[in-house]
N, C-alpha and C positions, 0 to 999 in steps of 0.2 A: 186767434192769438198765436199757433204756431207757425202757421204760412209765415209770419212777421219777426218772430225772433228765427225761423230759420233765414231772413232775409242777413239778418246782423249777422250772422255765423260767419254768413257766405262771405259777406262784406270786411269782416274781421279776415278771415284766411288770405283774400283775395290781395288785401294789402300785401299779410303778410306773404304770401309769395313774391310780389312784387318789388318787396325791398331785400329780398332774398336772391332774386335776378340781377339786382342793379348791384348788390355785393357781390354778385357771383362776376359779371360785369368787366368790374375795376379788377378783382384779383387776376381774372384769365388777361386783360389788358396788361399788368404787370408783370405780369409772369414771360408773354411772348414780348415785351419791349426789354424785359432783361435775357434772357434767350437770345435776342437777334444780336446781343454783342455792341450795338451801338451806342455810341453819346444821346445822340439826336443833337439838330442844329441846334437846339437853345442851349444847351451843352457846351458846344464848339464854340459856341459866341461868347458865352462869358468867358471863358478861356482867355479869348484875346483882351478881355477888356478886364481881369483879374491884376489887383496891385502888385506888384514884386520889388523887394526890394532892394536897392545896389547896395552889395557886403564894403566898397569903400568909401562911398561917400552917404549911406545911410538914406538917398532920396529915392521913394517911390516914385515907381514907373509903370504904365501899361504894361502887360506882357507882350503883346502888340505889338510896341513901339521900343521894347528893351533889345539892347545887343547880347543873344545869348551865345556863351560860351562854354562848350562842352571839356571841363577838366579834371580829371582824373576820373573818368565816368560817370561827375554830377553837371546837371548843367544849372550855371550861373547865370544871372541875367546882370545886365548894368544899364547905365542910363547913357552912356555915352564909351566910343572905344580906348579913349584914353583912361578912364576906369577901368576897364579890361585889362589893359595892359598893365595899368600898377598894381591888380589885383596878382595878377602871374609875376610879376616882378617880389612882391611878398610872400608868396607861394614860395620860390625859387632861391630866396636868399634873408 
């Protein structure tokens, strides 16, 4: 009878080391992906594909595909350059 419940013991530890490794795992994974400073591509890609929205005429745009304009050290996106332009014209006056 003890050969058998020390089989269980072993078997109960052996998990739990197991699922102790695969936590151990993910956190050193996390750890050196925030360390290395990067986005990652899947990062980068949603970036471009992230709505924004033109402050004149109120219509979402790709980021992608918006005309961004860097003013007074923020940058602006719009959905076209005559938006741009009225937007620094109210800026302005």
């Amino acid at each position: 009878m003890a050969p058998r419940r020390y089989k269980g013991i072993v078997m109960y530890r052996l998990l739990i080391v197991i699922g102790l490794l695969v936590i151990l795992y993910f956190l050193v994974r996390s750890a050196i992906r925030e360390l290395s400073g990067g986005k990652g591509q899947a990062q980068v890609l949603t970036d471009k594909n992230q709505m924004v929205q033109d402050p004149v005429c109120r219509i979402y745009v790709t980021r992608g595909s918006a005309v961004a304009e860097s003013i007074g050290g923020q940058t602006y996106y719009f959905c076209s350059r005559d938006c741009a332009q009225t937007f620094q014209k109210q800026l302005s006056g």
